[in-house]
Steps between C-alpha positions, in 0.01 A plus 500: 500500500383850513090509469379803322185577733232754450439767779245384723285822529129584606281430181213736448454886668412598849163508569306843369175552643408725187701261237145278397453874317740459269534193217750254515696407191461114450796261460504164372749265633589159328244198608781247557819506732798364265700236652769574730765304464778737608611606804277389753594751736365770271162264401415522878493849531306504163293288677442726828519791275158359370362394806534848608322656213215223558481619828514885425244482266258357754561732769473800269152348349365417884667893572273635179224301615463701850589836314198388291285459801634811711406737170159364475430571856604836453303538184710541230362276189710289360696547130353384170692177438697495854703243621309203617649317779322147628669288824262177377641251786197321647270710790746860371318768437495605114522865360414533182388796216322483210682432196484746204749372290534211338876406525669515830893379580461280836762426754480210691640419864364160631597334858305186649390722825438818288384341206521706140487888501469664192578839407412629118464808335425633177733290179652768345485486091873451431496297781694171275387152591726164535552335161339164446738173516472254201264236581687212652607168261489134603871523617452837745175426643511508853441215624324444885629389847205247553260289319119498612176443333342774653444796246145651665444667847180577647453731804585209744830455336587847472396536871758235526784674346401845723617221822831406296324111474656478188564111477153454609389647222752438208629145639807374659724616292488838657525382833849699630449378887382860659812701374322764281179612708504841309419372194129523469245696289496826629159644648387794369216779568402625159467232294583085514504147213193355582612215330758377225375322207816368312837593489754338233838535584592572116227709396428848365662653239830507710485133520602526846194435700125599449217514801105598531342565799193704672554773704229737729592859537439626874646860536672735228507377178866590403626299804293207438621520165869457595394252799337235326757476253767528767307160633515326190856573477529325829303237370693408200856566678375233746347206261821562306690438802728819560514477847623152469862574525543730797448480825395793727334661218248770423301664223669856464424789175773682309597819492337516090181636517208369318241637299126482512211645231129491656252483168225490735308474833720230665211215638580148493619276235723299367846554442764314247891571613762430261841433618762697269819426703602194714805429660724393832733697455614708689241390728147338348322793353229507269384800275076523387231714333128425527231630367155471721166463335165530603200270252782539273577855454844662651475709796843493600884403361809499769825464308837374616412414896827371611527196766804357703578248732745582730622377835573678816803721540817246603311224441731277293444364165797298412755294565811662778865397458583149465176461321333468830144523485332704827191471475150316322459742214128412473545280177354116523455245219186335401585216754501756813897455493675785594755688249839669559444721198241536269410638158570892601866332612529301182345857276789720693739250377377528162501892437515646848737534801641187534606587854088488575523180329800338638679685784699782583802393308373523185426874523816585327339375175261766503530656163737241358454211238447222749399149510122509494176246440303601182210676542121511445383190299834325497565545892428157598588459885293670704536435895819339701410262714794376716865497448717275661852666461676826618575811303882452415492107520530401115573143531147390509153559609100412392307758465075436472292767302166569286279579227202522459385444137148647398273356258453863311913526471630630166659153418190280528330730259848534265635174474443224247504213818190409686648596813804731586789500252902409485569875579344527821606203608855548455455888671283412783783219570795727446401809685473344788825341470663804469295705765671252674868593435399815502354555859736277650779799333679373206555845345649641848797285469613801308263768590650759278399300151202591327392101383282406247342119567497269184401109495739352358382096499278238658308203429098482618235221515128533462427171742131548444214655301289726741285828417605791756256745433424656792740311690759550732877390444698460771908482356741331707848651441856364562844680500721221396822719495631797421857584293562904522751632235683788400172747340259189540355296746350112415231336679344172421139417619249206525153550473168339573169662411162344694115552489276328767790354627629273227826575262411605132813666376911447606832597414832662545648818379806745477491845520763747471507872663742666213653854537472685176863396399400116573172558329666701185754189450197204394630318209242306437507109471751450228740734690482819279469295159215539320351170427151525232182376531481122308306658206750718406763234465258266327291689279158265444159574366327668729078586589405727763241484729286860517454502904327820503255398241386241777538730843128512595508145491482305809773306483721803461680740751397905446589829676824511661528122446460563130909448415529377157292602187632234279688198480749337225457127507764218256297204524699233583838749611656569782790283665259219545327456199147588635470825445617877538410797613604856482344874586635835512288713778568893449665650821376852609599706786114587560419100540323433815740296679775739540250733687442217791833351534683627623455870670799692429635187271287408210584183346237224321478202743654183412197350562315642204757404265472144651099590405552592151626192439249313638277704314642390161507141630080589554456613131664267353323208673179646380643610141546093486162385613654334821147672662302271273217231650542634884277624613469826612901560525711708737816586551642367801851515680646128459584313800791346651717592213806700572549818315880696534633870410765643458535872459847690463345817309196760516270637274516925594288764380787608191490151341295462210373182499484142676569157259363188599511178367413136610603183404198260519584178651219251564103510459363204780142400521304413805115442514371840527829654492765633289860599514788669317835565645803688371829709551520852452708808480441883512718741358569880538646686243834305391486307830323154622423598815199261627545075473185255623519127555187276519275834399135322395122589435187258602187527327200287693156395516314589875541243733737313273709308746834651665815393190 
């Protein structure tokens, strides 16, 4: 493959003794990197292309810095609104000027033995600043590397951070055994946090992360404005946990400049940063504005200070052929275990450069629709732990991997269940199945196919009721064998998922990788025929059950969960007499789903069709007054009782609608405890495409004993 490769040329002008004369036009670069996922040839270069510019930019500011000082010995005053130029590393000298206006464009250059230079100059009026990002949702919030309880610093734990103690301070769950001794809070000359008073990792009005601190200003007030917030920045990038996930790392700036506005006298203060942009990709990065305040009135605002986390040059950062892991990458679990890949891995192989995420191999996707995990909320694997098989070998192997669940995730809040619902269960399960199959190369039997993945059936037990809010599940994989076909290629998995070492959930699955010939040619179950839902072949009187009226309720899912508005119940229908229901859920290409699974291949998960059925199952047990004399009910998972798919269809952005109906099968009573079982089917547009087995709801008192 040719690369098409930008010239690598000097970035800036030679150096002009008279050129601080003269005003320099301002330009605003973007505040984000996008993803790389092609050539990786051409994203190194990018890369050292930036590196170079970092670099550039500090030399010329240290090179205006002594032209600064060699025209003040000489006598010549300097310029109304000049350059200002600050090297704020710890013991460096610091030249500064006073500031006459009130809006400057800063550019940053920050090393560990330098520290952070900062060069600004006047904002120019049609200077055009970075457009604000919609506030992040339950489903793309970003979600951290590391739990702790620790949300305050005072000057002993910041002193902490400025010696890279970071576990010391933040807990064991940091702890990365010595291999990132760069990452600390940088020390700085002008200005430093005298303390952090609370920092919530979904805060501010990006949702992505809010802190408050104290700050002391020491030397020029412009630089101590952009110094304290560049220490914040540090601050939340490490409680989040962005260093987690590579080893050999360092804080570095970007190329985009910043902006800062001084209101006042800069003297100390507090400061509030808000986090606009958040992500790992291409490398953990965050994006912030803060405003600084002093007895509550604004003397300063800097706007769009950009932060990354990068590691050295040829330090590697993924897997090499074979799926051969080189080195630690820095990532542990909560249990001080060490990881082969972790969540920046398992985020690459969601919407980034899968051969990052998986090996050199899998460059040649770069671009293409390829088999990928979903993304955001409904990425549900987060590190690989061990793999006992060899890339190529598709006859068996185990493979052991994570994820971490936290109590503030989207689906706690979302679903109707006391604890975490159906959906999840089945993804969290599935995906790590197929990362399986995946890593160990399924698709490169026939490297030249673009495959989609689809489930296709499986049968899963809930062996026991447990809450895993903040919990880690540890999902035990196994390739039971592999059939590889003409456009396709079938696997078939068993699964085990664990918390605190004991088995909650099992099964055993089939996936398919289709081409989009294979995929094209589904027929659904009833092999192309199109085979109604019950109530249209036996027309019965009919009430319906107004699940939006109710969605506030408790007992009731909402947000993305929210699936069904209303349900159609027969009393007494359905194929075993006990009852029947049916709902019609509207099908829109701007529904949620199809943005987070999958990248390049939107399709609704199976899973959530499986959920909308529950769902109905929920309402209807409710509509009936099966919640009645418990007390305090919730909606629990039942145990030990088999549930089984089958899919041989998909629900795409272009259909219209999904039908669902279930035939009601038995209502059993247990003290404290109730349950309702059922079949079910979901339809697509002229096609029954989804068929469950042993699908049920449980409604329970607390501490009602296990069914």
């Amino acid at each position: 493959m040719t690369a098409q490769l930008d010239a690598l040329d000097f970035v800036g002008e030679p150096f002009d003794a008279l050129a601080w004369t003269v005003e320099e036009p301002v330009r605003r670069a973007p505040a984000s990197e996008p993803p790389r996922t092609g050539d990786p040839v051409s994203g190194l270069l990018q890369d050292f292309r930036a590196d170079l510019i970092a670099a550039h930019t500090s030399a010329m500011a240290v090179q205006t810095g002594l032209q600064r000082h060699r025209l003040a010995a000489l006598g010549r005053p300097a310029p109304t609104g000049s350059t200002v130029t600050t090297a704020t590393a710890a013991g460096a000298g610091t030249t500064a000027t006073t500031h006459p206006e009130s809006a400057y464009t800063v550019t940053l250059g920050y090393s560990l033995d330098a520290g952070l230079s900062v060069a600004a100059g006047p904002r120019r009026p049609d200077a055009v600043r970075l457009p604000a990002p919609e506030p992040a949702s339950t489903m793309s919030a970003f979600k951290a590397l590391a739990r702790t309880p620790v949300t305050a610093l005072d000057e002993s734990a910041l002193a902490e951070l400025a010696h890279g103690a970071i576990a010391n301070v933040l807990g064991t769950a940091y702890d990365q055994e010595g291999v990132n001794p760069a990452i600390r809070l940088a020390a700085c000359e002008n200005g430093a946090l005298t303390g952090v008073s609370g920092i919530e990792r979904h805060g501010g009005p990006w949702n992505r992360g809010q802190l408050r601190a104290s700050y002391q200003v020491r030397g020029d007030g412009l630089a101590a404005a952009v110094e304290v917030v560049w220490q914040a920045a540090q601050v939340f990038a490490i409680q989040t946990g962005l260093h987690l996930c590579l080893a050999g790392a360092r804080f570095e700036t970007v190329p985009d400049a910043c902006e800062v506005e001084l209101v006042q006298t800069m003297t100390a203060g507090e400061l509030t940063l808000d986090v606009v942009q958040i992500d790992l990709l291409p490398r953990p990065w965050l994006r912030v504005n803060a405003e600084l305040r002093r007895d509550g009135t604004v003397v300063a605002r800097v706007r769009d200070l950009t932060l990354r986390v990068r590691e050295e040059p040829g330090t590697p950062v993924g897997p090499e052929a074979g799926g051969v892991i080189p080195r630690f990458f820095g990532r542990r679990n909560g249990f001080g275990q060490r990881a082969l890949l972790g969540e920046f891995h398992m985020t690459h192989s969601a919407r980034g450069d899968l051969a990052i995420a998986l090996g050199p191999e899998f460059a040649r996707y770069a671009g293409r629709r390829a088999t990928r995990m979903p993304n955001h909320g409904l990425q549900l694997c987060d590190r690989v732990m061990a793999v006992d098989g060899e890339r190529g070998n598709l006859t068996g192997a185990t493979g052991h991997t994570e994820y971490d669940s936290p109590a503030d995730s989207w689906y706690y809040k979302e679903s109707a269940n006391a604890s975490m619902p159906n959906v999840v269960y089945m993804e969290t399960s599935l995906q790590s199945a197929l990362l399986l199959g995946y890593f160990l190369g399924a698709t490169l039997t026939a490297p030249e196919e673009d495959y989609c993945l689809r489930n296709l059936d499986g049968t899963a037990t809930v062996l026991r009721e447990v809450d895993l809010r903040d919990k880690t599940i540890q999902q035990t994989s196994r390739l039971l064998n592999t059939t590889v076909l003409v456009g396709a290629v079938l696997q078939t998995f068993s699964y085990e998922l664990s918390v605190d070492g004991e088995p909650f959930y099992a099964g055993e699955s089939l996936f398919g990788f289709f081409n989009e010939t294979a995929l094209a040619n589904q027929n659904g179950l009833d092999n192309g025929a199109y085979v109604p839902p019950w109530l249209d072949t036996a027309p019965q009187a009919a009430r319906t059950i107004d699940v939006a009226a109710r969605r506030g309720d408790a007992l009731a899912s909402s947000g993305h969960l929210a699936l069904l508005d209303s349900v159609t119940v027969v009393d007494g229908g359905g194929k075993f007499g006990a009852g029947y229901l049916h709902a019609v859920r509207p099908i829109r290409a701007d529904d949620w789903f199809f943005a987070y699974h999958f990248h390049l291949d939107p399709v609704m998960p199976g899973s959530l069709g499986v959920e909308a059925v529950i769902q109905a199952m929920q309402e209807w047990a409710i509509d009936a007054g099966l919640a009645d004399g418990l007390r305090e009910p919730e909606f629990v998972l039942p145990a030990e009782l088999p549930m089984s798919w089958r899919y041989r269809g998909q629900i795409l952005a272009e259909d219209r609608e999904m039908t669902v109906e279930v035939h009601l099968k038995n209502v059993e009573r247990r003290p404290g405890r109730v349950r309702v079982t059922g079949e079910a089917s979901v339809w697509k547009p002229g096609l029954r495409i989804y068929e469950l087995t042993g699908v049920a709801v449980e409604l329970r008192e607390p501490g009602a004993r296990p069914w």
